[in-house]
C-alpha positions as CSV (number, residue, x, y, z in Angstrom):
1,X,97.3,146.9,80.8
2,X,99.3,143.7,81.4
3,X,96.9,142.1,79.0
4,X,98.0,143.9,76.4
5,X,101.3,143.0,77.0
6,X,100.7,139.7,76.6
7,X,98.1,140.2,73.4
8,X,101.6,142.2,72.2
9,X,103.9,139.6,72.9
10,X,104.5,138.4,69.3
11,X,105.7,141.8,68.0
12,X,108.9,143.1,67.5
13,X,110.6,144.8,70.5
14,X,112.3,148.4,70.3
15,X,114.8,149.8,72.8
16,X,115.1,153.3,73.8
17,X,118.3,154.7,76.1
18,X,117.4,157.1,78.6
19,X,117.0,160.9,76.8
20,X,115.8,158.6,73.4
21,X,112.8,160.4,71.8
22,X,110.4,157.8,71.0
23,X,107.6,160.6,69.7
24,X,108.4,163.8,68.7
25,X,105.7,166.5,68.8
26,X,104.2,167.3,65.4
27,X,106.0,164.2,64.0
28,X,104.1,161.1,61.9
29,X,105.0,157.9,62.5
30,X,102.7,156.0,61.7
31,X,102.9,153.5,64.5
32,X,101.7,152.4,67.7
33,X,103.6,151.7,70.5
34,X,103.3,149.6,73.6
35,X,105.4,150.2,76.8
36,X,106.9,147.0,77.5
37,X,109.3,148.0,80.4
38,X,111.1,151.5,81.8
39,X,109.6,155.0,82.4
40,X,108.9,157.6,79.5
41,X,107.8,161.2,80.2
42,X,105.2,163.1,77.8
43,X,106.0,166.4,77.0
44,X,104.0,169.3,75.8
45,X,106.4,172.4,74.7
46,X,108.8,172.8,78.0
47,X,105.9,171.1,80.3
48,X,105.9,167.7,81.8
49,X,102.6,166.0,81.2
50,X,102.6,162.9,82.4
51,X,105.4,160.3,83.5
52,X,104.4,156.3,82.0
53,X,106.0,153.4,83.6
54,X,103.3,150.6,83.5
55,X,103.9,147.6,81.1
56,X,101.4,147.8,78.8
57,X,100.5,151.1,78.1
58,X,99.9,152.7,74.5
59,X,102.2,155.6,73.3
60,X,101.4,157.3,70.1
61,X,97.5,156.4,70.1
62,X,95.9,159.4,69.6
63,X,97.8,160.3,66.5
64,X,97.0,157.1,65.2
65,X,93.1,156.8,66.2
66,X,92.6,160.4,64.6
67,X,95.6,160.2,61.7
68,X,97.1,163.6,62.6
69,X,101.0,164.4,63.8
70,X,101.5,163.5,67.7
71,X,100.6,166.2,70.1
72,X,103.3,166.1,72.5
73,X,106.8,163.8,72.7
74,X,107.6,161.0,74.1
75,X,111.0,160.8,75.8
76,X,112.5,157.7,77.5
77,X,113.7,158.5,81.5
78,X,115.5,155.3,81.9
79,X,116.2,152.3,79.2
80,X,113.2,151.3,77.9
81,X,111.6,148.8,75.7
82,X,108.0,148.5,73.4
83,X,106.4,146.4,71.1
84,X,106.3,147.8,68.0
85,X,103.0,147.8,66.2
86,X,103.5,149.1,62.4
87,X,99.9,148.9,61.5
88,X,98.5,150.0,64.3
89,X,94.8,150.3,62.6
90,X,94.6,146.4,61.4
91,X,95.9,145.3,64.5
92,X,93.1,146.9,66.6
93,X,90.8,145.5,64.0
94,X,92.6,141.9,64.3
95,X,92.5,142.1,68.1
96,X,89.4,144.0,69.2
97,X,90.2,143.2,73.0
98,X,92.8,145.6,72.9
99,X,90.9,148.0,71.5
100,X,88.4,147.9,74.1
101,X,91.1,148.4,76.5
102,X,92.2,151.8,74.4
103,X,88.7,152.7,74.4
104,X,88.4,152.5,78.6
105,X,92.1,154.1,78.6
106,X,90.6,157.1,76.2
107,X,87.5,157.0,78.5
108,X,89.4,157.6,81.7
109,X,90.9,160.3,80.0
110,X,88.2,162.0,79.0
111,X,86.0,161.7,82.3
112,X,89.2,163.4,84.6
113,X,89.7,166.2,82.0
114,X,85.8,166.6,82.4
115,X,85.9,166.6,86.0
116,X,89.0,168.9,86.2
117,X,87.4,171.6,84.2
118,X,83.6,171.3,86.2
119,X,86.2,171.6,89.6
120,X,87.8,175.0,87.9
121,X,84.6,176.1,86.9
122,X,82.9,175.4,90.4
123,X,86.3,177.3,91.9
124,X,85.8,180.0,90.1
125,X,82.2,180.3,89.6
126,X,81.0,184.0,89.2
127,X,84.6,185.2,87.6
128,X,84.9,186.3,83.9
129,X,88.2,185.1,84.1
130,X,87.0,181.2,82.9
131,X,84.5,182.1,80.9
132,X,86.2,179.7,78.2
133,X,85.6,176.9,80.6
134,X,81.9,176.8,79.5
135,X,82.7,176.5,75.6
136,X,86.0,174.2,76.5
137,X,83.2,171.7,78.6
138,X,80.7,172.2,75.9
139,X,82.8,171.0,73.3
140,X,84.2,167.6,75.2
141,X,80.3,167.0,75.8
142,X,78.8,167.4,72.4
143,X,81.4,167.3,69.8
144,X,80.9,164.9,67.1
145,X,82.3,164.0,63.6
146,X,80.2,165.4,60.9
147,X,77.9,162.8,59.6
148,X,78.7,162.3,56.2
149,X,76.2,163.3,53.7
150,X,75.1,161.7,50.9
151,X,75.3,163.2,47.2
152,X,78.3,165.1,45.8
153,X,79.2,168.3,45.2
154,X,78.3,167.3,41.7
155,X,74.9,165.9,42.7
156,X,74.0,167.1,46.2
157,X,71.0,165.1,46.3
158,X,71.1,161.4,46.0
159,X,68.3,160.1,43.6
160,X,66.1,157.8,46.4
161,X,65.0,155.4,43.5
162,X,68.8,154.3,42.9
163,X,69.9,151.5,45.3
């Protein structure tokens, strides 16, 4: 992650105070931040998630990656600083070495939720009580995007001789 510090360097620096709400659940906006130094905690309704202290890491990315309103807050624990990045899309695009290191950060994610849920469903294996476990793993393993389709509503199918 100290990599993308120093890829981040050049940016503008923000400071937060401790008890600063950098994200706000349900909010939009529209940035990308990157912790330069202090602790933040991620917060989901009255539930800690997560507590971030390394230099480097990304705040506000899924919101950005998927253009929807952050899914939890962001709250600063001690005086804090990040690089600012105000279009977070171009500068991924500008500086694909950072996204690549998003990408392996989303990865990691993705494979402990995965393992998580296979360890609850192995725990309770034989109990009706999980059953959503099954369609919650299902839907990390095969969910896609639609593929877009070609035509309009106006013309749903595309002429093949038009290039």
């Amino acid at each position: 992650m100290r990599a993308v510090l120093d890829r981040c360097e050049s940016l503008p620096l923000q400071s937060f105070p401790p008890g600063a709400t950098i994200l706000e659940d349900g909010g939009r906006k529209g940035v990308l931040y990157i912790l330069a130094s202090g602790a933040v905690e991620i917060v989901k309704g009255d539930t800690q998630i997560n507590v971030v202290s390394e230099p480097g890491a990304f705040l506000g990315e899924v919101a950005v990656l998927l253009d929807q309103p952050h899914s939890a807050t962001v709250r600063a624990l001690e005086p804090c600083t990040c690089r600012v990045i105000e279009e977070p899309q171009a500068f991924i695009a500008a500086n694909p070495d950072v996204g690549i290191e998003l990408a392996r950060l989303l990865a990691r994610r993705l494979h402990y939720l995965t393992t998580y849920l296979v360890d609850v469903k192995r725990q309770y294996e034989g109990s009706d009580h999980l059953a959503m476990v099954d369609e919650v793993l299902e839907t990390l393993v095969h969910h896609q995007e639609p593929e877009p389709l070609p035509g309009s509503e106006r013309c749903p199918e595309p002429d093949p001789t038009v290039v």
